[in-house]
C-alpha positions, 0 to 999 in steps of 0.5 A: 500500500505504501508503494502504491501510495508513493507511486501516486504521490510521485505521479502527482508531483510530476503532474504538479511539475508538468503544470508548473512547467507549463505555467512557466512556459505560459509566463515565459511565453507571455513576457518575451510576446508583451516585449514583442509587442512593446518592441513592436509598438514603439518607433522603428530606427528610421522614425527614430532617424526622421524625428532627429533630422527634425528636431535638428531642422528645428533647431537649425531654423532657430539659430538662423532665426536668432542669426537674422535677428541679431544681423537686424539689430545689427544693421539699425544700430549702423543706421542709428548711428550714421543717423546720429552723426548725420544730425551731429554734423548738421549741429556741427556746421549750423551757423545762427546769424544775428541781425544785432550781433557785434561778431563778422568773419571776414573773408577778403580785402581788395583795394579796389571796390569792384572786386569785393562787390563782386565776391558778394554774389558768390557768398550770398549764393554758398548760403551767407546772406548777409554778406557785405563790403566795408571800407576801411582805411585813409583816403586822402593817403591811398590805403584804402581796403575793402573788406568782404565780411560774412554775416553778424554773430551774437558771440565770438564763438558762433563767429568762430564757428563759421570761420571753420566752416567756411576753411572746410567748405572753401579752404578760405582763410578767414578771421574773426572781427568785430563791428 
């Protein structure tokens, strides 16, 4: 009976291990089918690949972005500045006249009066309105000049701001005087 009752158990034990086998088996199946199918689900190396080269694209249209804007920025700064020293040099070269003002800047003398008349044209035209001869000297013993000045000038400053002007434009010597 005892032998009989050993063959049983061994019979069930290796029932127990042909299910335990299987349940493995099953599990083991199971797992590397899910992988399977995880595998199978996620992106293939050329999706990989595509999905990369656009993320660089991406990134590349950015910089450039970044790039152009920086050259813009760039560009409006050269402008604002040659603006800048435009208006500088407009500042620079502006010249106030003064009906009242005591300051000329001469820029010629002649001894003879026709000659500085005729200088008065010229200056009128280059933009000194105000331009004008003055005689100066003795008649009675022959020194007798006639100066072409350029406008009045409240202070001696804007005077001497004219003069450089007027070297600049017309390498004239000038020289500040007063009325």
């Amino acid at each position: 009976m005892k032998s009989l009752y050993y063959i049983r158990l061994i019979g069930d034990i290796k029932s127990l291990q042909r299910q335990t086998m299987k349940k493995l088996l099953l599990l083991g199946l199971t797992f590397s089918l899910g992988f399977l199918v995880i595998q199978g689900c996620g992106p293939s190396e050329e999706e990989l690949r595509a999905k990369e080269k656009a993320r660089q694209d991406s990134l590349a249209q950015v910089e450039a972005a970044k790039q152009a804007q920086i050259e813009a920025e760039r560009l409006a700064q050269i402008e604002a500045d040659r603006l800048a020293a435009i208006e500088a040099e407009k500042e620079r070269r502006r010249i106030e006249f003064d009906p009242n003002g005591k300051y000329t800047v001469q820029v010629e003398a002649s001894r003879a009066r026709e000659t500085a008349e005729k200088e008065i044209p010229k200056w009128k035209k280059r933009g000194y309105p105000d331009a004008f001869v003055v005689e100066f000297g003795d008649e009675q013993s022959g020194d007798v000049w006639f100066r072409v000045r350029l406008g009045r000038f409240a202070t001696r400053k804007m005077a001497d701001k004219a003069a450089n002007v007027i070297f600049e434009d017309y390498k004239k010597k000038t020289w500040v005087t007063t009325l």
